[in-house]
C-alpha positions in Angstrom: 0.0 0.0 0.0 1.2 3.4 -1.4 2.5 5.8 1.6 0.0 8.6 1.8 1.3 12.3 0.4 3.0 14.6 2.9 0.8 17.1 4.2 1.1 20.9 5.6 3.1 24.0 4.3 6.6 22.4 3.4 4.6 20.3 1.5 2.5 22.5 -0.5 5.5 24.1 -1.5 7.6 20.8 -2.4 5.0 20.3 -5.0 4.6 23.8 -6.3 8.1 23.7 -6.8 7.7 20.6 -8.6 5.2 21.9 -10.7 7.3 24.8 -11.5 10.6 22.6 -12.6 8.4 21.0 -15.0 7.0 24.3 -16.5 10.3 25.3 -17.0 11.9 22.5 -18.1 13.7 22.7 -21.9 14.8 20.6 -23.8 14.5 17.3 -21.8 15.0 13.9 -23.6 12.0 11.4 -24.1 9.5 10.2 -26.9 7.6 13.0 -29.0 9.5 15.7 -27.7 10.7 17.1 -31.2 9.5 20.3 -32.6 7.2 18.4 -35.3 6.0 16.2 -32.4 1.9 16.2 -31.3 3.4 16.4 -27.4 5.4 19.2 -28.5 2.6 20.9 -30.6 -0.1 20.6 -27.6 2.7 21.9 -25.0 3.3 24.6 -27.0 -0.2 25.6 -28.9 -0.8 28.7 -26.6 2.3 30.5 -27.7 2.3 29.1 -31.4 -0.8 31.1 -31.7 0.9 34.4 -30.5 3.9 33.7 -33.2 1.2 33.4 -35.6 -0.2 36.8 -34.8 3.3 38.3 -34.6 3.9 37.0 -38.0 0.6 37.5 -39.4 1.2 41.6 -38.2 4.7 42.1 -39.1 3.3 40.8 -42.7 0.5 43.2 -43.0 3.0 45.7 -41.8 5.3 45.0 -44.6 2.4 45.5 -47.5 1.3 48.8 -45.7 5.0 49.9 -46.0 4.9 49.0 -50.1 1.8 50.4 -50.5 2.8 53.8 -48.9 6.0 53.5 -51.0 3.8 53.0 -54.2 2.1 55.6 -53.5 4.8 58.3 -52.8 6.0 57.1 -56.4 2.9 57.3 -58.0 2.6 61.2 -56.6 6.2 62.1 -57.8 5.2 61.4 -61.3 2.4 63.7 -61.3 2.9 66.6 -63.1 1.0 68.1 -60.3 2.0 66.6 -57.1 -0.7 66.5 -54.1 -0.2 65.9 -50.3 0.4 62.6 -49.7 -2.2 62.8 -47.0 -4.9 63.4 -49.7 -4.1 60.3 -51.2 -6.8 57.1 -50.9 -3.3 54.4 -51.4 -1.7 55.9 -48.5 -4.3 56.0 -46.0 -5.1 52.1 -47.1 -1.5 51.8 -45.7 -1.7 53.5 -42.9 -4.5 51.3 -42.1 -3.2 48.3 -42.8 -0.3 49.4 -40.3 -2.7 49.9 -37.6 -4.2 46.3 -38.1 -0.6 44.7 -38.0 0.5 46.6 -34.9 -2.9 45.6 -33.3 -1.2 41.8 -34.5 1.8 42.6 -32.2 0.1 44.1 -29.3 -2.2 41.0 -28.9 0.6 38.4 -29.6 2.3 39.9 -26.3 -0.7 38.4 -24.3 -0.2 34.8 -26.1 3.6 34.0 -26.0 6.6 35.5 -23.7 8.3 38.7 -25.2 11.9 36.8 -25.9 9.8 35.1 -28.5 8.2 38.2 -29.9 10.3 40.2 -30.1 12.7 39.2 -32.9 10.1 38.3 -35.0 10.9 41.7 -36.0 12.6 40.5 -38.8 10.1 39.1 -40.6 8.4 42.7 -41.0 12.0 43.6 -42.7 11.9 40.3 -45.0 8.5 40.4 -46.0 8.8 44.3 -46.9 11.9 42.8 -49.4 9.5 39.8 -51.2 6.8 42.1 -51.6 9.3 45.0 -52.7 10.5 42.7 -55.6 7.3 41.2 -56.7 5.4 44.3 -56.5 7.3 47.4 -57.1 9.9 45.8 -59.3 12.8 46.4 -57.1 15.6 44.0 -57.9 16.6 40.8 -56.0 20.1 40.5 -55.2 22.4 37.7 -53.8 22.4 39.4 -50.6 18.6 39.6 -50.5 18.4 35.8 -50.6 20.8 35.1 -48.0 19.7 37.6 -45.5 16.2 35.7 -46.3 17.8 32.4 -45.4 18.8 33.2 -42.3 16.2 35.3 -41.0 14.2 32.3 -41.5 16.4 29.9 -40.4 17.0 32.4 -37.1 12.8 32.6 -36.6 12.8 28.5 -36.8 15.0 28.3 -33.5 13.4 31.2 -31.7 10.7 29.4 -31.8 12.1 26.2 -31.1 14.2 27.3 -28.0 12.3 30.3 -26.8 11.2 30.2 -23.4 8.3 27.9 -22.9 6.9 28.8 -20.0 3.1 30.2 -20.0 2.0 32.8 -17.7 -0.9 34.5 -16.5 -0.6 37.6 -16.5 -2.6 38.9 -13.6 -2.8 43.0 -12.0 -1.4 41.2 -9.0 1.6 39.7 -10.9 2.6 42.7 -12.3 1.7 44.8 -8.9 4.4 42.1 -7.8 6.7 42.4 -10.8 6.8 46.3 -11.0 8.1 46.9 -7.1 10.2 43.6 -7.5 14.1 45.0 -6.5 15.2 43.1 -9.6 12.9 45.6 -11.7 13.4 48.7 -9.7 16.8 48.1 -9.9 16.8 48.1 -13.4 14.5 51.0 -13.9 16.9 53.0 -11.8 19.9 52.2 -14.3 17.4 52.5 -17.2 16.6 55.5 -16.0 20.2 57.0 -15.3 22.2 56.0 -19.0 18.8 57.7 -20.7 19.5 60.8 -18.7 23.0 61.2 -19.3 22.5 60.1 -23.4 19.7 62.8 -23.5 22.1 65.4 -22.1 24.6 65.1 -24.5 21.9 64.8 -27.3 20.5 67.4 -26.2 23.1 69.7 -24.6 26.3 69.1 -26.6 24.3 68.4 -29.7 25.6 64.8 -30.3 23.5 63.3 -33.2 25.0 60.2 -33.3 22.9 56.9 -34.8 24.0 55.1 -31.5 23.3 57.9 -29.4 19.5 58.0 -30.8 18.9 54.6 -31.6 19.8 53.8 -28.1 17.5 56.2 -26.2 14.7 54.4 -28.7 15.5 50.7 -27.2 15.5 52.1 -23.7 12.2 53.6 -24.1 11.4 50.3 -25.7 11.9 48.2 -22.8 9.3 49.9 -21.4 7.0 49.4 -24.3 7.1 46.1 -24.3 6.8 45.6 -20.4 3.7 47.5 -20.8 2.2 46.2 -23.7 2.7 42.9 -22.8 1.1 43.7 -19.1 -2.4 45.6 -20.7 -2.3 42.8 -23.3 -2.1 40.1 -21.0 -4.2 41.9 -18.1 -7.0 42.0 -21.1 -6.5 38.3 -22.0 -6.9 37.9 -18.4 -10.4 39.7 -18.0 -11.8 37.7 -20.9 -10.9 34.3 -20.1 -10.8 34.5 -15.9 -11.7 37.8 -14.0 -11.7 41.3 -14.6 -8.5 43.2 -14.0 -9.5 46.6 -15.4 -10.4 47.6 -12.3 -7.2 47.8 -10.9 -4.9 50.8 -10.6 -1.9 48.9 -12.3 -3.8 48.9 -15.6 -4.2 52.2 -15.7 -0.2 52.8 -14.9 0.9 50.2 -17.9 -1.1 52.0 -20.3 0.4 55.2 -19.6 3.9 54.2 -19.9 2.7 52.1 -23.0 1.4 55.6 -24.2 4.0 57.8 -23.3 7.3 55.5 -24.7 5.7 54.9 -28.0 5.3 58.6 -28.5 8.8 59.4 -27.5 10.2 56.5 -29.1 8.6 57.4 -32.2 9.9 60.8 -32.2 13.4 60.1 -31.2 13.2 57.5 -34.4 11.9 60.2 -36.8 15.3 62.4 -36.1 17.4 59.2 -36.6 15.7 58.6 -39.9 15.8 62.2 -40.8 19.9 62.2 -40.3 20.7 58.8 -41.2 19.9 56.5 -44.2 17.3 54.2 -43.5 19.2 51.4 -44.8 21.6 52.1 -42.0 18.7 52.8 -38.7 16.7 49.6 -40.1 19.0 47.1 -38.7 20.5 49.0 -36.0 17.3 49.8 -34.5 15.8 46.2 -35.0 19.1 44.7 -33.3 18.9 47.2 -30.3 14.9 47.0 -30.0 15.2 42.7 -29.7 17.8 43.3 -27.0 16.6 45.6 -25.1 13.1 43.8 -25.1 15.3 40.2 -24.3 16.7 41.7 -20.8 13.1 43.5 -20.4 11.5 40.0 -20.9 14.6 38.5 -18.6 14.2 41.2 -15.6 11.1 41.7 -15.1 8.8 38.5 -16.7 11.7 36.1 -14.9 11.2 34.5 -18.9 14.6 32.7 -19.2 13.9 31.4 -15.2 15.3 27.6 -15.0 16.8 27.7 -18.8 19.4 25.4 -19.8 23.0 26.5 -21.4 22.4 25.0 -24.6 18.5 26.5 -25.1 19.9 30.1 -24.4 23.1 29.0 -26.3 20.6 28.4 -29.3 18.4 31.0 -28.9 20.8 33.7 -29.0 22.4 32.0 -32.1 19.0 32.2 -33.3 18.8 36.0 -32.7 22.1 36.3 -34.1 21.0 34.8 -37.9 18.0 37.4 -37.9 20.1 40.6 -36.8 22.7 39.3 -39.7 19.7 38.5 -42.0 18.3 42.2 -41.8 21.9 43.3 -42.2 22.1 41.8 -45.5 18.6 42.3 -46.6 18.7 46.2 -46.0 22.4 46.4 -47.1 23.0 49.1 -49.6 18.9 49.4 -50.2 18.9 53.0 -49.2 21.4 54.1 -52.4 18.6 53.2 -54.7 17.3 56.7 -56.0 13.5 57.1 -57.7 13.7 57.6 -61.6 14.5 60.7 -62.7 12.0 62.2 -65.1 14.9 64.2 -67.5 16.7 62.5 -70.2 20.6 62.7 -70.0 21.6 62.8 -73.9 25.1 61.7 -72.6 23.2 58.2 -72.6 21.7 58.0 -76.4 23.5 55.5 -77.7 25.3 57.2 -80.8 25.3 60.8 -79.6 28.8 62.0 -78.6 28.0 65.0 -76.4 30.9 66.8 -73.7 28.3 67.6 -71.1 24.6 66.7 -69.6 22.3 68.9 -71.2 20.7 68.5 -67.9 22.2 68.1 -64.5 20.6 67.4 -61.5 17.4 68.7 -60.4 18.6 69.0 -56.9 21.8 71.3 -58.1 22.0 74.8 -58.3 23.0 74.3 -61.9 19.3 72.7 -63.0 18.4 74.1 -66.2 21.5 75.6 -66.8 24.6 75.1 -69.4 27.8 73.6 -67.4 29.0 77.0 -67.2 26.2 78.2 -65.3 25.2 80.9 -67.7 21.4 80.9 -69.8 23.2 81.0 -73.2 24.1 79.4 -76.4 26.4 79.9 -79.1 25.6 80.6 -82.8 27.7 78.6 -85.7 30.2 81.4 -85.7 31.1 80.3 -82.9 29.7 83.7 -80.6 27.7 83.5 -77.6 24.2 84.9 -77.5 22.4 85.6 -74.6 18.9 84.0 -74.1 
């Protein structure tokens, strides 16, 4: 006869500690534990769903950035250009946008934010495909390659990203947020911001690191919000309301208040720096500042072996190379100019453009900068 369990407090928390080693286990041997398995599948199905809806967004994000693009090329060739505001294509982007950031913001509630995070990349990949298809861009070797392993990184993310699923409750993130481990963190946070904004401010030092920086830090508060009010909603629809609590209310302000900043700290890096060169950097410091955000205050790597994080950042590291290679160089490509440059007519022989530049200070003029011509005889006449 089977000894009866072991009762009172030590107990209780034997067994929830128990519990908890098997939540977090990764990576252990035995049957059907493969990521094709049905064991693996069913363990996993909660945060396969918020991948889907990352991907799924980062897509529809990509076609609202080519249809924006189309339709900032279609107005340059007007004779006539309107604001692009007035124009039906880009406010069908701009709502597309919307609809794939709402994808993000609800896959925070499904899966941990070390798993959303990177899927940044396939927002960056996508854009490329449908760049090439759509809008004729060309494909290059690096394009492919980048695509390789951006998709090859995505496949272990998801394989060795934390699996552990939480609930996230007002009272767990009443918990989290006055946690020393956070409030440490928030007071560093909070110090290297202040001193970067000084000299960005102060000494006038617009470098990309400078600014792309101050974006990731106000990032790792983006995603700790985001992922609280979106799990704090999942929370109230499936179990009991949370809206009622004061916590909410505190998330969705800082949610708020970073995007805002964020998003006006990355205009000025855009506006100084190509955005071949800002894509990457940005997407490399946003996924690592949202890793140690997920690490700190979500406890998401808690119990992880050496091998899964081993993995997982390899995994990281193939999409930040991927974007690398797929933005590489993309920002030299200049729109079509609408002059012809006889020095291209196959069988003409001319000394200069008839035409320079339409951003010079020499459009419309002869090389020597004066409005004249020359007769046969050789003399110049004044136009």
């Amino acid at each position: 006869m089977a000894a009866p369990p072991p009762r009172g407090p030590g107990a209780a928390a034997s067994a929830a500690l128990d519990e908890l080693s098997r939540n977090l286990t990764y990576g252990a041997l035995g049957a059907g534990n493969g990521s094709l398995s049905g064991a693996w599948y069913r363990r996993n199905q909660i945060h396969l769903f918020g991948v889907l809806l990352a991907i799924l967004g980062n897509l529809v994000i990509s076609v609202s950035l080519n249809i924006q693009k189309y339709s900032h090329l279609q107005l340059a060739h007007q004779e006539h250009p309107r604001p692009h505001f007035k124009s039906v294509l880009w406010w069908s982007g701009i709502i597309l946008m919307a609809v794939g950031e709402t994808g993000n913001f609800a896959a925070y509630g499904f899966a941990p934010i070390t798993l959303i995070a990177p899927l940044g990349c396939m927002s960056v990949t996508g854009s490329a495909i449908i760049s090439v298809m759509f809008l004729k861009e060309n494909l290059r070797a690096s394009d492919l390659l980048g695509m390789t392993l951006a998709f090859a990184g995505t496949y272990l993310l998801v394989n060795f990203a934390p699996n552990i699923t939480q609930d996230i409750s007002a009272i767990t993130v009443q918990y989290s947020f006055v946690g020393w481990q956070f409030m440490t963190y928030g007071i560093l946070e909070i110090l290297i911001f202040c001193i970067l904004l000084y000299f960005h401010k102060r000494k006038g030092m617009k470098h990309i690191v400078i600014l792309l920086t101050l974006v990731a830090l106000l990032a790792s508060l983006t995603v700790i919000s985001v992922k609280a009010v979106s799990g704090m909603i999942a929370f109230s629809v499936t179990d009991k309301m949370q809206l009622t609590y004061p916590i909410f209310y505190i998330m969705f302000i800082i949610m708020i208040a970073s995007c805002v900043f964020q998003v006006k700290l990355l205009n000025q890096a855009t506006k100084l720096y190509n955005t071949a060169t800002v894509v990457p950097i940005n997407h490399t410091f946003f996924t690592i500042s949202a890793i140690i955000a997920g690490i700190i205050f979500y406890k998401e790597f808690l119990g992880a072996t050496f091998l899964t994080i081993f993995i997982y950042l390899f995994g990281c590291f193939l999409s930040f190379l991927g974007v690398v290679l797929v933005t590489r160089n993309r920002g030299k490509e200049r729109l079509p100019q609408s002059y012809i440059d006889i020095g291209h007519v196959p069988g003409k022989q001319t000394l200069d453009k008839i035409q320079p530049d339409s951003n010079s200070l020499s459009y419309g003029t002869l090389p020597d900068g004066s409005d004249s011509t020359k007769s046969p005889s050789g003399e110049k006449k004044e136009v």
